[in-house]
DSSP file (Angstrom, degrees, kcal/mol; ACC not computed):
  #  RESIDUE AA STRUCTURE BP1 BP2  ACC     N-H-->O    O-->H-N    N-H-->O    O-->H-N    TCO  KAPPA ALPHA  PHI   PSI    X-CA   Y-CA   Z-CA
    1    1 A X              0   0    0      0, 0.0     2,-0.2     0, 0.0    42,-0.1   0.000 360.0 360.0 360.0 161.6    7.8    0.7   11.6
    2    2 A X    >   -     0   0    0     40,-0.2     3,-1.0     1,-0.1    40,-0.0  -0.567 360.0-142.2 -90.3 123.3    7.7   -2.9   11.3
    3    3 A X  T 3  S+     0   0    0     -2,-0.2    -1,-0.1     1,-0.2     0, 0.0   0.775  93.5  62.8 -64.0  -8.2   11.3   -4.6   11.1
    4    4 A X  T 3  S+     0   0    0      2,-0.1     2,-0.7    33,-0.0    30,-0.4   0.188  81.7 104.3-102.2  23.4   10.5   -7.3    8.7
    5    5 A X    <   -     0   0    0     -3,-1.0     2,-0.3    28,-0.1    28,-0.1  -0.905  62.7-135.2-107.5 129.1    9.5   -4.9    5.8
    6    6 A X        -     0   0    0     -2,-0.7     2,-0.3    25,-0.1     3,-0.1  -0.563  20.9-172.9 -74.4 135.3   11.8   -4.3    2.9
    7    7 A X        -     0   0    0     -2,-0.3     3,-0.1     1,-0.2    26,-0.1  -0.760  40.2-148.3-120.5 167.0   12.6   -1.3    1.5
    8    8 A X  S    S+     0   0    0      1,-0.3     2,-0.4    -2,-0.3    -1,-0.2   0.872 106.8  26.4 -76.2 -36.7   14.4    0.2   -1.4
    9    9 A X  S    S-     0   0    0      2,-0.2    -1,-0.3    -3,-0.1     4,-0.1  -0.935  86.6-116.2-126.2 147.0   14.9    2.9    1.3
   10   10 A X  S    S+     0   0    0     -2,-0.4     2,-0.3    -3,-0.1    -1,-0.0   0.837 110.4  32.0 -50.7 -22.1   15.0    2.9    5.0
   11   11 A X  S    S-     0   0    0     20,-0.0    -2,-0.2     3,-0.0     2,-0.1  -0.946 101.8 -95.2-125.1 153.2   11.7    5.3    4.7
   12   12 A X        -     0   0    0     -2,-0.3     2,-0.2     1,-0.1    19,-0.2  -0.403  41.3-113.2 -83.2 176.0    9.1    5.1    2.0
   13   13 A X        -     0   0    0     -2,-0.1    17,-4.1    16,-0.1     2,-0.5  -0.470  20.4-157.3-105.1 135.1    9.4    7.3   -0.8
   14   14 A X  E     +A   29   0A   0     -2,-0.2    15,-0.2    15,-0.2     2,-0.2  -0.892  21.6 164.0-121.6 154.4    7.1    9.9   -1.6
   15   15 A X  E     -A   28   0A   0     13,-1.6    13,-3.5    -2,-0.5     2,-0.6  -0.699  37.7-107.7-139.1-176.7    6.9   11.2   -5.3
   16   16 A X  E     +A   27   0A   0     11,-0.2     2,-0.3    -2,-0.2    11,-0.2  -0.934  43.9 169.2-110.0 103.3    4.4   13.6   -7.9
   17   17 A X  E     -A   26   0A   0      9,-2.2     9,-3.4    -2,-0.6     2,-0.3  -0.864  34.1-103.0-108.4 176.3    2.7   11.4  -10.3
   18   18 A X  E     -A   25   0A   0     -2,-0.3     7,-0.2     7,-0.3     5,-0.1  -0.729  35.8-117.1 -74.0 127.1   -0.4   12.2  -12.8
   19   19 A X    >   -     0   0    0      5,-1.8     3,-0.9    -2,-0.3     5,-0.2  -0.322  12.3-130.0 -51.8 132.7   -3.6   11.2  -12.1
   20   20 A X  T 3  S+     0   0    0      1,-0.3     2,-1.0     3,-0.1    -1,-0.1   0.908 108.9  54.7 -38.8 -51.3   -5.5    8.6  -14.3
   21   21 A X  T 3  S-     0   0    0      2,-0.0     2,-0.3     3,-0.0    -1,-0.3   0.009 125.1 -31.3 -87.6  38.3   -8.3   10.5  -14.5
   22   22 A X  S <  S-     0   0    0     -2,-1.0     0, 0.0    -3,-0.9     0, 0.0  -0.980  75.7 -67.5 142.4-168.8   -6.5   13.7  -15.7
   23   23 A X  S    S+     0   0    0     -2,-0.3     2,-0.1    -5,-0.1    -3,-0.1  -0.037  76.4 135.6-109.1  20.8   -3.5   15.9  -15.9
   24   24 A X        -     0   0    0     -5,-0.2    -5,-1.8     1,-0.0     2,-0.4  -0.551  62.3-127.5 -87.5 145.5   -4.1   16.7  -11.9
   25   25 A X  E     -A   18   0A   0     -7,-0.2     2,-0.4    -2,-0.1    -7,-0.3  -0.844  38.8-171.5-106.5 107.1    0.1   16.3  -10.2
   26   26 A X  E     -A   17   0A   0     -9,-3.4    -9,-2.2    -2,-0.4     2,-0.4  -0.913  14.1-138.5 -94.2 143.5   -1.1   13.6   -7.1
   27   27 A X  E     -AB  16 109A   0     82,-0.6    82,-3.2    -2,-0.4     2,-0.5  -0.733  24.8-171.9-102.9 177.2    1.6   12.8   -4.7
   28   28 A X  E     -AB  15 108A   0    -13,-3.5   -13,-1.6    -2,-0.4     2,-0.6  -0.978  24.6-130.1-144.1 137.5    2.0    9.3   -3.5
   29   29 A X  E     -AB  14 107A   0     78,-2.0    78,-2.5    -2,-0.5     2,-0.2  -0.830  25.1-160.8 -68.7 118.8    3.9    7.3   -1.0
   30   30 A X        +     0   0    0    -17,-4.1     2,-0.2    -2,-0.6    76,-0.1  -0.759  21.8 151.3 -96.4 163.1    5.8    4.1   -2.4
   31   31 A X        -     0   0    0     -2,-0.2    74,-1.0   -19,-0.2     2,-0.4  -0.893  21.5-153.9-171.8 170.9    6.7    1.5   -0.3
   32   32 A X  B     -E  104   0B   0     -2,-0.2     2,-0.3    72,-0.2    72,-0.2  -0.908   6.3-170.8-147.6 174.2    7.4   -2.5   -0.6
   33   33 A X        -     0   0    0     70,-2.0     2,-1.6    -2,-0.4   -28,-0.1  -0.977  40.5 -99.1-161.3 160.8    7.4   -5.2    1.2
   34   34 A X    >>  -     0   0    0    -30,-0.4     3,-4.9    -2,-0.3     4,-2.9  -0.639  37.8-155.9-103.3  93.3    8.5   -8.8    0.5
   35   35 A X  T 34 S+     0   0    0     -2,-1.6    -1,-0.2     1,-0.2     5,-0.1   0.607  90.8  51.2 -48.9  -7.9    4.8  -10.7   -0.4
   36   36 A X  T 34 S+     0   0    0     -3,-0.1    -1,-0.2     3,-0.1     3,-0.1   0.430 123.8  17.8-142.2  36.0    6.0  -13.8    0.5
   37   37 A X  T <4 S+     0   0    0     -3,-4.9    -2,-0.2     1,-0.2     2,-0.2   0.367 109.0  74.4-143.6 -10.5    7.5  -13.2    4.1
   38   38 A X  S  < S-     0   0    0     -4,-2.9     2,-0.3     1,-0.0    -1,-0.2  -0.609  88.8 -99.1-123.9 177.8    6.0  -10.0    5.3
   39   39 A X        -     0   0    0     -2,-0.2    -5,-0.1     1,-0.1    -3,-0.1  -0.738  24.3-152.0-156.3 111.9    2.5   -9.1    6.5
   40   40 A X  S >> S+     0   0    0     -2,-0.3     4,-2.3     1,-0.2     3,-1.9   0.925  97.1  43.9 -68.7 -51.3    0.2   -7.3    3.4
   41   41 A X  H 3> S+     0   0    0      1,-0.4     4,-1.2     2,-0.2    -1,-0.2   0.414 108.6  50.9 -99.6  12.2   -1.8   -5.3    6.1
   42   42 A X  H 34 S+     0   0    0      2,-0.1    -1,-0.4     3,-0.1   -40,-0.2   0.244 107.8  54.9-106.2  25.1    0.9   -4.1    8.4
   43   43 A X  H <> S+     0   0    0     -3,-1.9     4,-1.0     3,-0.1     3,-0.4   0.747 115.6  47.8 -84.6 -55.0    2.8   -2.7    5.0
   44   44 A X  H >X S+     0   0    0     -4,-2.3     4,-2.4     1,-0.3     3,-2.2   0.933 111.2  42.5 -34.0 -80.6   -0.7   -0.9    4.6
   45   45 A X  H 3X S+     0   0    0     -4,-1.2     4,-1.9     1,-0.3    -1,-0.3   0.589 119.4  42.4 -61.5 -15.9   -1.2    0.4    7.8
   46   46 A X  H 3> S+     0   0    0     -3,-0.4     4,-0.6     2,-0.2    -1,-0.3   0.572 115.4  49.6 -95.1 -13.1    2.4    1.6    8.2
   47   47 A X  H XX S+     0   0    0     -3,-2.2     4,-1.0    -4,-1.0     3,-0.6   0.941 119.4  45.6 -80.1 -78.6    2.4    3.0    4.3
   48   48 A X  H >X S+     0   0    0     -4,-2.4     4,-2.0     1,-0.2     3,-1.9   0.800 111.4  48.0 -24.5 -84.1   -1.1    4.7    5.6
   49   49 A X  H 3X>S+     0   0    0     -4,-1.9     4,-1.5     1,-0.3     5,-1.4   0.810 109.4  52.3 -41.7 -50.9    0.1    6.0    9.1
   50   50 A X  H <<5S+     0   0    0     -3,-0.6    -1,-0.3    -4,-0.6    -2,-0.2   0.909 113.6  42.8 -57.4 -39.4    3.4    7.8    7.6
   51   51 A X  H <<5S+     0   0    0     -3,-1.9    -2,-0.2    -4,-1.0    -1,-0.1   0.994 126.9  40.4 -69.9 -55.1    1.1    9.8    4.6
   52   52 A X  H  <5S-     0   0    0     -4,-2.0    -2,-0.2     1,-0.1    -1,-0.1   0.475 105.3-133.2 -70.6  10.6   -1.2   10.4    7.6
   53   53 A X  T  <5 +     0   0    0     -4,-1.5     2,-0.2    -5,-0.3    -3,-0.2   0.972  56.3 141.8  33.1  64.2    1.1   11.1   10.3
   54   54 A X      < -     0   0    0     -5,-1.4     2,-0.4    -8,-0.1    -1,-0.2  -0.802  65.7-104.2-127.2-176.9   -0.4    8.9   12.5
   55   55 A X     >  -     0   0    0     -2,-0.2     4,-1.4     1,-0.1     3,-0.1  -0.667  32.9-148.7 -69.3 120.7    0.1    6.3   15.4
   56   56 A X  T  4 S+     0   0    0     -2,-0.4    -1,-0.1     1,-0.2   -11,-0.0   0.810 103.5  51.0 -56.6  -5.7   -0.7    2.6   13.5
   57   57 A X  T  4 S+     0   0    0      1,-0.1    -1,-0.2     4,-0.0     4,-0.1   0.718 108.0  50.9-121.1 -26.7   -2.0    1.3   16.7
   58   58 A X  T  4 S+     0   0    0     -3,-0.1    -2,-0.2     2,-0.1    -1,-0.1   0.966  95.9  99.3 -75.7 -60.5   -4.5    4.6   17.1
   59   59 A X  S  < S-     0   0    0     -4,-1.4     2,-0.1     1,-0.1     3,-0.1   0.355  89.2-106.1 -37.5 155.3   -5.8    3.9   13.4
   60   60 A X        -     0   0    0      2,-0.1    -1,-0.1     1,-0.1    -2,-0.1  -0.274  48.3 -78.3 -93.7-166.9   -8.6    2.4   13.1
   61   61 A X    >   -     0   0    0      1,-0.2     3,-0.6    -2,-0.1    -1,-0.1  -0.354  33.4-142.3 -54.7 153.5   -8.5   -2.0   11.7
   62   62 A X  G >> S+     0   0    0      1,-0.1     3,-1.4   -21,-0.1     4,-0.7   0.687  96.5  81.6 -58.8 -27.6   -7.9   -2.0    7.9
   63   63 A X  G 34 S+     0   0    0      1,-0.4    -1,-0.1     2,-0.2     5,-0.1   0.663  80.7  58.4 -50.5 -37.1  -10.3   -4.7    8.2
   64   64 A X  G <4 S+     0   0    0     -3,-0.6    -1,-0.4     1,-0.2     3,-0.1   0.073 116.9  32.3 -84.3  43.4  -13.1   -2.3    8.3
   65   65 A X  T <4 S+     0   0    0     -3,-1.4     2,-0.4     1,-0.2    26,-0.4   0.208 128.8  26.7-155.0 -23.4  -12.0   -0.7    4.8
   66   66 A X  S  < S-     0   0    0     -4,-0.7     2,-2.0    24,-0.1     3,-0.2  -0.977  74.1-119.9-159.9 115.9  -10.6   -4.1    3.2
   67   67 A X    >>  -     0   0    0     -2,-0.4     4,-2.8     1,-0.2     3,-0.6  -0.513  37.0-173.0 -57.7  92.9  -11.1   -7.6    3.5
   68   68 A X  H 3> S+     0   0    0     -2,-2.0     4,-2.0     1,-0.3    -1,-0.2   0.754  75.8  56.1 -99.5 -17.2   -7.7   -8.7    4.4
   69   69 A X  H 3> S+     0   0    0     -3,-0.2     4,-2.0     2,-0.2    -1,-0.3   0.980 108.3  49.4 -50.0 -45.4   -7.7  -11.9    4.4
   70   70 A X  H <> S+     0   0    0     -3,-0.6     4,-2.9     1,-0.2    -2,-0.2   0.950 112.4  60.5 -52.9 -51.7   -8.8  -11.8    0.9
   71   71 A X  H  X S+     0   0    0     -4,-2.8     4,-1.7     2,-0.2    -1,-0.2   0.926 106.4  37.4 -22.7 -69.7   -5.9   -9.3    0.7
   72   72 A X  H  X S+     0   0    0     -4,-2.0     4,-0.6    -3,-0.3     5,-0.3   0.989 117.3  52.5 -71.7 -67.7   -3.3  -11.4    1.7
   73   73 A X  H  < S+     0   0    0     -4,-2.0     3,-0.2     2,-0.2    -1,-0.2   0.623 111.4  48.5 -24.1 -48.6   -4.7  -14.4   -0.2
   74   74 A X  H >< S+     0   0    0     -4,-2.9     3,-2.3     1,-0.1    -2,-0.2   0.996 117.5  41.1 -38.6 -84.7   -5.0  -12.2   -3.4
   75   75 A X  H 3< S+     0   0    0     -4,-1.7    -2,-0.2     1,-0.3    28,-0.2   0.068 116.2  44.1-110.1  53.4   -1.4  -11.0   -3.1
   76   76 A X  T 3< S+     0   0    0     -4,-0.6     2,-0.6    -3,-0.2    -1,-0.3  -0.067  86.8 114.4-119.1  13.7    0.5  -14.2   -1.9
   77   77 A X  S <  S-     0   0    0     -3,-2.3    -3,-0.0    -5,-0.3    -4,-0.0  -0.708  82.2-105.8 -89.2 145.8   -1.3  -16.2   -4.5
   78   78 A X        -     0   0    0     -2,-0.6     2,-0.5     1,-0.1    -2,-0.1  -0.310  41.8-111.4 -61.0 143.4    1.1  -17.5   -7.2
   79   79 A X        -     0   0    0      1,-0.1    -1,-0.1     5,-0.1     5,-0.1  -0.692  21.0-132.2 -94.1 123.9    0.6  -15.4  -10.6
   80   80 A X  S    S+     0   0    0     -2,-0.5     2,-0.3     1,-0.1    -1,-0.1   0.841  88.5  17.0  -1.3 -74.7   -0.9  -17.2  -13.6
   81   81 A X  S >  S-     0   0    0     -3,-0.0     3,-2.1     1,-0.0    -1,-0.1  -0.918  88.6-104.9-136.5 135.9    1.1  -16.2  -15.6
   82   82 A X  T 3  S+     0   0    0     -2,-0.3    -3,-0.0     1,-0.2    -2,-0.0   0.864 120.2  42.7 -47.3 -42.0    4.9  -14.6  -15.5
   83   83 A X  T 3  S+     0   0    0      2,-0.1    -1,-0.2    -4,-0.0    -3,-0.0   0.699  73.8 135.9 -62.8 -26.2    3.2  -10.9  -16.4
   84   84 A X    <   -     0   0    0     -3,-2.1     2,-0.5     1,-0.1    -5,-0.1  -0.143  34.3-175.6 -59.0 120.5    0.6  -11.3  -14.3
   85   85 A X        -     0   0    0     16,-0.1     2,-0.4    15,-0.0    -1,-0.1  -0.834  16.3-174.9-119.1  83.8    0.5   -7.5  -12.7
   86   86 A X        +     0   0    0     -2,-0.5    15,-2.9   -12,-0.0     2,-0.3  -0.662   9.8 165.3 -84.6 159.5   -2.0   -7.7  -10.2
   87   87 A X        -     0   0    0     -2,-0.4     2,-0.3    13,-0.2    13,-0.2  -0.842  28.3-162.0-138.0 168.1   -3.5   -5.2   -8.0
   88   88 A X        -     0   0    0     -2,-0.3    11,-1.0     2,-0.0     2,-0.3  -0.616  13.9-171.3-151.1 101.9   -6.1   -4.2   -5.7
   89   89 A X  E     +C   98   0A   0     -2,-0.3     2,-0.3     9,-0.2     9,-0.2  -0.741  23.0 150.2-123.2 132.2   -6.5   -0.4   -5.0
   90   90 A X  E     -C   97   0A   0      7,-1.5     7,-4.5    -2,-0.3     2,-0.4  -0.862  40.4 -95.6-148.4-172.6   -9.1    0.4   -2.1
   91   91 A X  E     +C   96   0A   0    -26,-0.4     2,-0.3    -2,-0.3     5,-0.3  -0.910  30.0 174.9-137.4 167.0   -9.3    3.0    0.3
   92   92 A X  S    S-     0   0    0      3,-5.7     3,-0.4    -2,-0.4   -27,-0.1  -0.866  70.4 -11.8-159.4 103.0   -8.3    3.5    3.7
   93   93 A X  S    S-     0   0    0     -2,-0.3    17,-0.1     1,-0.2     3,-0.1   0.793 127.7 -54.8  67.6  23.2   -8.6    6.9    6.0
   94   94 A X  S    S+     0   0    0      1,-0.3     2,-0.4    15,-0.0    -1,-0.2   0.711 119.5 109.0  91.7   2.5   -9.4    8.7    3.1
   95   95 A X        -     0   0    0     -3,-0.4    -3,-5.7    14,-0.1     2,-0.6  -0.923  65.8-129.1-124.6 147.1   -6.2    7.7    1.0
   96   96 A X  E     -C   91   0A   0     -2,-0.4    12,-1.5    -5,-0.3     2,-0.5  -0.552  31.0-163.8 -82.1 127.9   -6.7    5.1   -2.2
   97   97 A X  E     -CD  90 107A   0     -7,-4.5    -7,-1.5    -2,-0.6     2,-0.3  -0.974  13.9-168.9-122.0 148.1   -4.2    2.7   -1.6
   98   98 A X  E     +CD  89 106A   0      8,-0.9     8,-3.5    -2,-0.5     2,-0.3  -0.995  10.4 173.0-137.0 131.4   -2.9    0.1   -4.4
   99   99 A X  E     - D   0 105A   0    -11,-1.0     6,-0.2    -2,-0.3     2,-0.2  -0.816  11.6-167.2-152.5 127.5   -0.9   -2.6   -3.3
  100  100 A X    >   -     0   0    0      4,-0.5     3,-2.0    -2,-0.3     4,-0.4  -0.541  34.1-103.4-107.6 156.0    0.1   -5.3   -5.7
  101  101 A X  T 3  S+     0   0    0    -15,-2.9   -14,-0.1     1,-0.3   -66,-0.1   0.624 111.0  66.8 -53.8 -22.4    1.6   -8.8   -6.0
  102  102 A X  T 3  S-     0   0    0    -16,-0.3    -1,-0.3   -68,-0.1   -15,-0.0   0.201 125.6 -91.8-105.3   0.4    4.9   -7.7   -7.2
  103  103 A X  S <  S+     0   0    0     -3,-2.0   -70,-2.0     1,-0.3    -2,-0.2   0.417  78.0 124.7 112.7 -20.0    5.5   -6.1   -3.7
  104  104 A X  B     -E   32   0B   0     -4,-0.4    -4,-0.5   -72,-0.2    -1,-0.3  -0.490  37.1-167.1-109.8 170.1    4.2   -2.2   -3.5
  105  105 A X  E     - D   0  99A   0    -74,-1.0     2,-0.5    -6,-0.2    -6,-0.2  -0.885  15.8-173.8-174.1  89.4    2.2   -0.4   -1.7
  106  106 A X  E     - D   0  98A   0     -8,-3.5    -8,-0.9    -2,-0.3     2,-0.8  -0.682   7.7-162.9-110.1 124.5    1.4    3.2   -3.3
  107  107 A X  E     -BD  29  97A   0    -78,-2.5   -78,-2.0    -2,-0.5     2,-0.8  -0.829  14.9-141.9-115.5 127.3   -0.6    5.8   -1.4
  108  108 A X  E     -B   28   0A   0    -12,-1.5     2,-1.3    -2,-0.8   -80,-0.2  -0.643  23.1-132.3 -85.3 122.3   -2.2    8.7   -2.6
  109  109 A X  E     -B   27   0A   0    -82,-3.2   -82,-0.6    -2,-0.8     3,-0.2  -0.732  30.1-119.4-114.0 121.8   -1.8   11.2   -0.2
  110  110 A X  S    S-     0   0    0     -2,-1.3   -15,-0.1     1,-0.2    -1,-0.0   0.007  70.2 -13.7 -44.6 117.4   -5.4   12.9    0.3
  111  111 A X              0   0    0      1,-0.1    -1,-0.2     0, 0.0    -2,-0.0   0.915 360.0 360.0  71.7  38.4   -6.3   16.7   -0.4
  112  112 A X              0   0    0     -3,-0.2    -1,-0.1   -85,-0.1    -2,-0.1   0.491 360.0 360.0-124.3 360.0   -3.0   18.5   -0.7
């Protein structure tokens, strides 16, 4: 793991929430990162690698999954507005990822 990501906890945290689309129990990985020192798409790939208990450096780019510059650009641009709760949820190795301005980086972790 990367040293320059912040966490609320040294690992991220994984929890049961309810799916949007239903009453179905998903679990998820949280994790966060500080949008406006740390690196969007190595929060990803290291959020990613932990659900999937993989290497980051065997995975393959996020790049083919995400436009990441537009990523990063998205969530280091200054919000409109104080409320403004943006997000961008894609998917990546089979897991929906959401990672938002405010810092987080939530992973659905796939098919359990």
């Amino acid at each position: 793991m990367s040293d320059n990501l912040t966490r609320s906890d040294s690992n991220p945290t994984q929890s049961s929430d309810h799916s949007p689309a239903g009453n179905d129990v998903t679990e998820v990985v949280h994790d966060r990162f500080d949008a406006s020192d740390d690196s969007v798409v190595v929060a990803v790939v290291e959020t990613v690698a932990t659900v999937v208990d993989r290497d980051p450096l065997e995975m393959p780019p996020l790049f083919e999954s995400v436009d990441t510059e537009a990523l990063e650009t998205l969530v280091r641009s200054p919000p409109r507005d104080r409320d403004s709760r943006l997000e961008v949820t894609f998917s990546y190795l089979d897991c929906p990822v959401t990672v938002s301005a405010r810092g987080d980086v939530v992973v659905e972790v796939p098919g359990r």
